[in-house]
C-alpha positions as CSV (number, residue, x, y, z in Angstrom):
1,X,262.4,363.9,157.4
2,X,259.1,361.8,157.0
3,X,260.1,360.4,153.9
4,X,263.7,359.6,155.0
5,X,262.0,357.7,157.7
6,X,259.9,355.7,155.7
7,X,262.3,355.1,153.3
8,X,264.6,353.4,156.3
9,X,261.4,351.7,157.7
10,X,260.5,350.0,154.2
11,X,264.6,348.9,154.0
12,X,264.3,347.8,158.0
13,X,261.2,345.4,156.6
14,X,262.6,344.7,153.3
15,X,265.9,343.1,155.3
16,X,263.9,341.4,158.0
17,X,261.9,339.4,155.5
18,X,264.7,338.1,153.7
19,X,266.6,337.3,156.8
20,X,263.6,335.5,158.2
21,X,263.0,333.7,154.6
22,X,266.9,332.7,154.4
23,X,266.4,331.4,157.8
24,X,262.8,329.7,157.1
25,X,260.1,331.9,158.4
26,X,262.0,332.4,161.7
27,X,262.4,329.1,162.6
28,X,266.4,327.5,163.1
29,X,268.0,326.5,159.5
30,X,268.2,323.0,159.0
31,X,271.2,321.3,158.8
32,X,270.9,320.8,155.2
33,X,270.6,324.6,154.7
34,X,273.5,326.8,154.6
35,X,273.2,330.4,155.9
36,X,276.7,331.0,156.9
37,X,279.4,331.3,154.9
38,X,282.5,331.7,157.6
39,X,283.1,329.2,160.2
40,X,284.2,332.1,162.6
41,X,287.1,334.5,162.8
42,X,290.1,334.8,160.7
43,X,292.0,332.3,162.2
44,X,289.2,329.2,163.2
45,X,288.7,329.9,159.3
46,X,291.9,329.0,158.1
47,X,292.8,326.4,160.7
48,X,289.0,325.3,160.0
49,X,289.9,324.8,156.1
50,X,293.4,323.3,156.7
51,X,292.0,320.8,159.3
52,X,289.5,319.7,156.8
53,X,292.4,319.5,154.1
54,X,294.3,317.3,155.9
55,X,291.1,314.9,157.0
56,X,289.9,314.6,153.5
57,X,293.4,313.5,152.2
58,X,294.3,309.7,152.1
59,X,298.1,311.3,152.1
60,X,297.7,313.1,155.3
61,X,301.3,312.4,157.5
62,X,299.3,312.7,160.9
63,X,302.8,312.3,163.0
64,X,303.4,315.4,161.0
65,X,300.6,317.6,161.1
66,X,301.5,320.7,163.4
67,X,298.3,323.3,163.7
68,X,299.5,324.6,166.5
69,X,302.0,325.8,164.3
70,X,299.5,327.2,161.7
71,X,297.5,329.0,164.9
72,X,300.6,330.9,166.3
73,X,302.0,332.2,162.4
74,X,298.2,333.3,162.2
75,X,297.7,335.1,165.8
76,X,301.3,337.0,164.6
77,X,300.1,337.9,161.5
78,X,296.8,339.2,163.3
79,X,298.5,340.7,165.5
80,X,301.3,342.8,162.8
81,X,297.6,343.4,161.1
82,X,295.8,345.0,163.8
83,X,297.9,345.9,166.8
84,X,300.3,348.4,165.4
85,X,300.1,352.0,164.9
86,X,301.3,353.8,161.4
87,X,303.6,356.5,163.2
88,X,304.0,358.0,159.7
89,X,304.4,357.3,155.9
90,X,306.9,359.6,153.6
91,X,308.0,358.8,150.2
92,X,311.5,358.5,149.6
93,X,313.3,357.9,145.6
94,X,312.1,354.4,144.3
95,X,309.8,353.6,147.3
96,X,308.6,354.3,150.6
97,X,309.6,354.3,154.4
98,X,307.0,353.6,157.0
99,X,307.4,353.8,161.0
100,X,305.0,351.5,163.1
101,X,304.9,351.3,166.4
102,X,304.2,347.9,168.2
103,X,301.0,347.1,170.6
104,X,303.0,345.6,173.5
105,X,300.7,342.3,172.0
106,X,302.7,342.7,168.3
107,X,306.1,343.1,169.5
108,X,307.1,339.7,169.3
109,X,304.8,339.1,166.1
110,X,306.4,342.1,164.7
111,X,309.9,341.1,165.3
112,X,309.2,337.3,163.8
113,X,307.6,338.3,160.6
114,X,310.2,341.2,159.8
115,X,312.5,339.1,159.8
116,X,311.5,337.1,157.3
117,X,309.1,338.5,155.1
118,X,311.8,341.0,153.4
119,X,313.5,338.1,152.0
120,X,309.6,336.4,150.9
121,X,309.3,339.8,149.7
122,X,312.0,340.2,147.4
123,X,311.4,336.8,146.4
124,X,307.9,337.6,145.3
125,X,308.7,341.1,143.8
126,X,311.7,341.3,143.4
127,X,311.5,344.6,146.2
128,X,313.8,345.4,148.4
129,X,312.9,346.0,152.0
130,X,314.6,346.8,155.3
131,X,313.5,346.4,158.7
132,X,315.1,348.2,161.5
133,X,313.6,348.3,165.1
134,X,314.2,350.5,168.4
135,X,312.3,349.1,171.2
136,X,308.9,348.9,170.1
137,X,309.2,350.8,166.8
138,X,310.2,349.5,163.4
139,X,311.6,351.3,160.4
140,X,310.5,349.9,157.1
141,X,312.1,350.9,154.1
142,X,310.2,349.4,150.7
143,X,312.2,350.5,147.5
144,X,312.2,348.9,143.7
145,X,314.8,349.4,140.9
146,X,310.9,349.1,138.8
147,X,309.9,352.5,137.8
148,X,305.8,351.3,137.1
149,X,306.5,349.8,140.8
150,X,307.0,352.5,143.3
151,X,303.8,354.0,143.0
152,X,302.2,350.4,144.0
153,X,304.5,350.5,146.9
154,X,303.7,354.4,148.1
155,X,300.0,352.8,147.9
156,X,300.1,349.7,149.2
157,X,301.7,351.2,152.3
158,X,302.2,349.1,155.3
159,X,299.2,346.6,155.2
160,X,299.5,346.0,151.6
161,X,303.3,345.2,151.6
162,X,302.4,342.7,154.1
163,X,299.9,340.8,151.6
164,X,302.4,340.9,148.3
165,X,302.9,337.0,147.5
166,X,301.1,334.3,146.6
167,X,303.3,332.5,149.4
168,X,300.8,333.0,152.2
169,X,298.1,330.0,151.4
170,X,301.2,327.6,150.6
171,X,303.3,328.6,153.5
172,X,299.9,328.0,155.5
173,X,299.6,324.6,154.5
174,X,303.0,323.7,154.9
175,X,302.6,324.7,158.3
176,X,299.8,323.1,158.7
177,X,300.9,319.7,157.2
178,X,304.2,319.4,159.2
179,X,306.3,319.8,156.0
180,X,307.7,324.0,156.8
181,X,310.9,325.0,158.1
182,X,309.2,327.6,160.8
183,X,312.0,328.0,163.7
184,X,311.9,331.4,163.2
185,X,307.8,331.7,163.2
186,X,307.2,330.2,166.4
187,X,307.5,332.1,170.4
188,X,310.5,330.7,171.7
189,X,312.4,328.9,169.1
């Protein structure tokens, strides 16, 4: 037990002192040192990055620019992300179905991005996917005609199906910029 404890007290130590060095012996970084890496959560991140996008482009269409756009698509896809419940998982012939259960939060978020993102999905993949809902649960059924694909659906599972694309980063900036079709991202259009 002694040992374990010094060995914790020596790492306790070990990590103050390069905290304190990384942030100069205790005293406040400068501001020409950088010891953050995020500018905060999830969402100020990406709106963070976009924003600075759009102000270090000569091209920027400012009339255009719509954030408030790129903030709601990013609370919904927090929201199918971390306020829903896996109700269960069972593997079916070429795929996978998956019940989830909306947080009364997710429900709308959930019924905005399922109905789009099977069509993004088979766009990307080339899988098929179907979304059916009854009240606050949804139904998704993830199949491929791709033999070497349906184990990377059974293990992707819900939260990984989600992130298939390289569509996310280019949709975001489209948002962002004003340029996206998104009537059918946004609360009440």
């Amino acid at each position: 037990m002694k040992t374990e404890l010094d060995w914790l007290s020596k790492l306790s130590i070990c990590g103050c002192l390069v905290f304190m060095t990384a942030c100069g012996s205790g005293n406040a970084a400068s501001p020409t040192e950088t010891v953050l890496t995020l500018p905060g959560n999830d969402v100020f991140g990406a709106i963070k990055e976009a924003t600075d996008a759009l102000m270090a482009s000569a091209d920027t269409e400012w009339d255009k620019v719509d954030l408030e756009a790129l903030r709601q698509h990013l609370l919904d896809m927090k929201h199918v992300t971390e306020e829903v419940s896996i109700l269960s998982k069972a593997d079916i012939d070429k795929g996978v179905v998956i019940k989830i259960k909306a947080q009364p939060e997710s429900l709308a978020s959930l019924e905005r991005v399922m109905s789009a993102h099977p069509a993004q999905l088979f766009s990307d993949k080339g899988w098929q996917m179907t979304v059916k809902q009854q009240a606050d649960e949804f139904t998704l059924t993830v199949t491929t005609e791709k033999a070497e694909d349906v184990a990377k659906i059974r293990g992707l599972g819900y939260g990984g199906v989600l992130t298939i694309g390289g569509h996310h980063a280019v949709h975001h900036w489209a948002l962002a910029s004003g340029k996206a079709l998104r009537a059918h991202l946004l609360p009440n259009n």
